[in-house]
N, C-alpha and C positions, 0 to 999 in steps of 0.2 A: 573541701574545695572541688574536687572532681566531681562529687554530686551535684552540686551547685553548677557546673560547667553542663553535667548534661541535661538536666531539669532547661536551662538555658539553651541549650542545641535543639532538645524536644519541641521547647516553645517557637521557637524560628521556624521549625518545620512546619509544625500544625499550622501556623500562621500561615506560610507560603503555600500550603495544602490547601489552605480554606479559600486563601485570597485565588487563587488556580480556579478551585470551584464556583468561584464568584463568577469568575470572567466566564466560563462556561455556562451557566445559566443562564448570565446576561445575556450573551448571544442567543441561546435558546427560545429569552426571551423577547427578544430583538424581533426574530421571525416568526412567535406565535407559535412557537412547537414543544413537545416535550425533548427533554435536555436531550443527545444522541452522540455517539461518534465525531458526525460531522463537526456539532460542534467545538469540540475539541483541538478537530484539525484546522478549524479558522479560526481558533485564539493560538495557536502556536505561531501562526505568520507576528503576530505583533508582541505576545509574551516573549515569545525570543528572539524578535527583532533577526528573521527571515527572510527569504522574500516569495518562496512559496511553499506547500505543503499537499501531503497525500497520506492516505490510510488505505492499506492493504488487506485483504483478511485470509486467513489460513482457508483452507480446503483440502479436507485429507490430508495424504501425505506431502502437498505441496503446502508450504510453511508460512508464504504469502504471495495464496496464487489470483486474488480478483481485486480488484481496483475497486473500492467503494468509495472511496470520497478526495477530490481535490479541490482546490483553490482557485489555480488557473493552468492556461493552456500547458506551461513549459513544463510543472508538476504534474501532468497527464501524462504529456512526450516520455518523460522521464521514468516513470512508472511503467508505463508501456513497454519502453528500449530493456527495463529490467528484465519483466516477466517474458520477454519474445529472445533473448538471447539468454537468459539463466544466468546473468553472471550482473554485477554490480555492488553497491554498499546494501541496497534491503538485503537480498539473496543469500547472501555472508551473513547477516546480522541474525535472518528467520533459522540460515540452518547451524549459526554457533550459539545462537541464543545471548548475544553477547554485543555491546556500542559497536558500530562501525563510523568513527568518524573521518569523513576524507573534507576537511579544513581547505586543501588546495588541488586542485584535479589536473592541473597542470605542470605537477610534478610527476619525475618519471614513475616514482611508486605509484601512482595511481595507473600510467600506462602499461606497467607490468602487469599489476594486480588484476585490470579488468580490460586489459589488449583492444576489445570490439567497445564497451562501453565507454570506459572513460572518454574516449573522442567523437564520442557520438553522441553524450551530454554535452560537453562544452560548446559542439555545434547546436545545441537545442536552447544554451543561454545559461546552464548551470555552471559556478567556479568551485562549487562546495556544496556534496551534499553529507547531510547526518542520519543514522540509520539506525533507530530503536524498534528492540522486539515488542511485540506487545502480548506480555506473560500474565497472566495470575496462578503462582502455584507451578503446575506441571502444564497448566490449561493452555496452547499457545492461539492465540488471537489473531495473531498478521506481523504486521510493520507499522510505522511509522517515516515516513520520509520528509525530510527538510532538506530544501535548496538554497543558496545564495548566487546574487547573479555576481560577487565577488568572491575572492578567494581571504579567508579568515577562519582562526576555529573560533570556536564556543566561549565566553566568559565561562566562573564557575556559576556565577549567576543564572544567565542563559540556561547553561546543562541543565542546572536541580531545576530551573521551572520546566523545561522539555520532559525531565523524568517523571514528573507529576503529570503531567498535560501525557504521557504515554502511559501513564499508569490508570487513568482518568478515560484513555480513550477504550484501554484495554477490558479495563471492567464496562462498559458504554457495549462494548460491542458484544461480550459476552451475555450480556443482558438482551440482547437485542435480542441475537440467536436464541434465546431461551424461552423469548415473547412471541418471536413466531413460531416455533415449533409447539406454542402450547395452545396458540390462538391466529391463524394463520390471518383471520377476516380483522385483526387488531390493527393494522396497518393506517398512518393517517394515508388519506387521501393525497395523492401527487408525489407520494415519496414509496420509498422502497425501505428494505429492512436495516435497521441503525441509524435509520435517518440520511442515508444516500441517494443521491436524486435518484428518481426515478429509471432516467436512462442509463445509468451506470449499473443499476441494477437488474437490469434490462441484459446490456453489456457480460456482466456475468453468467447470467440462464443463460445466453447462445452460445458463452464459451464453451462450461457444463455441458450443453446436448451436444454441441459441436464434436465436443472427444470424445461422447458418449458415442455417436454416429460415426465413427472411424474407428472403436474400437469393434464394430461390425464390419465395415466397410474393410477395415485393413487386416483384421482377424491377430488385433494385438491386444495388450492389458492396455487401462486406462494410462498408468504413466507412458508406457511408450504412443498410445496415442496423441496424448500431451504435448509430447518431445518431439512427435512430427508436426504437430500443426506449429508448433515456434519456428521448428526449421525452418516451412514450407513462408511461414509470415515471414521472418527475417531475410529468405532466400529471395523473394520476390517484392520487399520492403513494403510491407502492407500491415494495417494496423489488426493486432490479434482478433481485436471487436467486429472489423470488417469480415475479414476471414471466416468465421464464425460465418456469421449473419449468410453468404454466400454457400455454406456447406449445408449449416440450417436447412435453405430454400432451396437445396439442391441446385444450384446455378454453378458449382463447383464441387468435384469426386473428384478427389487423391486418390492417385495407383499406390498399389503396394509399395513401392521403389519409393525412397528417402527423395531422392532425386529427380523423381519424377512431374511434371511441368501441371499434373494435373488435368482436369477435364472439365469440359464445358465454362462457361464467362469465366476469365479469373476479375 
């Protein structure tokens, strides 16, 4: 009887496994491209009845530190508010390796837990967001983020298809990395690596040179680099991509001083 129950559990899975990869294809093949990331994270808005979505990816020691793929604006805002203040549901999720689900953000546990975020999502239009690693193995990929613009948690439904659909993105993106590093001119035309637009990808190289370039300028290691330009983005409420792009072109040099206003266009 137990055998016969998991034989029965096995089959549900693969089923919901396959039908997962269905829908990711489909989308892939909706837009004429090979299957990616991306796609993954716009079958999550409808597989689990969301209302938007974003993929993170790991970088060094930062666990999900670029924004590769979102949905729409509010799943940007949100992604953004994560990586510029270091604290929210991905943040928890990238560095416990473990669900972060916040079902209501209007409760005081979530005020507690993330003081500066929590109210600076709900002002962006989020009531609930869900926050999967994205692992194979020991290998960590990024995040996963999902928003609702109400407050509810997850069917068990819901959950197993998001586990699959982050399990689906996770290997998508490890592939991807593996594609450009072996073949860098592999790239389709108009997209960036994983299948992330283009300008998102764009968005990441200036963050990358951007810390690269203060870890001269400020004469510190890349994480504390890092650490300043979120300050200085958060301090002065400007988006991280912006920031960047400004340090880039030299239209803006940070003093050594945390605190400091900075130099030239902010």
């Amino acid at each position: 009887m137990q055998r016969s129950h998991c034989r029965r559990a096995a089959r549900m899975t693969g089923g919901r496994r396959a039908r997962v990869w269905g829908l990711i294809a489909g989308e892939a093949a909706s837009r004429g491209g090979p299957v990616s990331a991306s796609d993954a994270c716009v079958v999550a808005v409808a597989a689990v009845h969301v209302t938007g979505a974003w993929l993170s990816a790991a970088s060094g020691k930062e666990s999900a530190g670029h924004l590769m793929s979102v949905t729409d604006l509010v799943s940007e805002r949100l992604a953004e508010l994560q990586l510029t203040l270091g604290e929210g549901p991905c943040p928890d999720a990238a560095d416990d390796g473990g669900l972060v689900l916040a079902s209501d953000l209007g409760e005081m546990e979530a005020d507690l837990r993330w003081p500066v975020f929590a109210p600076a999502a709900r002002q962006a239009g989020a009531a609930a967001i869900f926050a999967f690693p994205l692992r194979i193995g020991a290998i960590r990929a990024g995040v996963m983020g999902l928003y609702r613009d109400r407050a509810g948690p997850l069917s068990d439904e819901q959950l197993g298809d998001a586990l699959i659909i982050a399990d689906a993105a996770a290997l998508l993106l490890i592939s991807a990395d593996h594609a450009d590093q072996a073949d860098q001119d592999g790239e389709t035309a108009g997209a960036g690596p994983g299948g992330q637009p283009a300008d998102l990808a764009g968005h990441r190289a200036e963050i990358d040179q951007a810390t690269g370039m203060l870890t001269e300028q400020l004469g510190v290691g890349i994480a504390e680099a890092f650490i300043r330009l979120r300050a200085y983005a958060y301090a002065h409420d400007r988006p991280l991509a912006d920031l960047a792009r400004d340090i880039v072109a030299r239209r803006l040099r940070l003093g050594p001083d945390p605190r400091s206003s900075g130099s030239g266009r902010a």
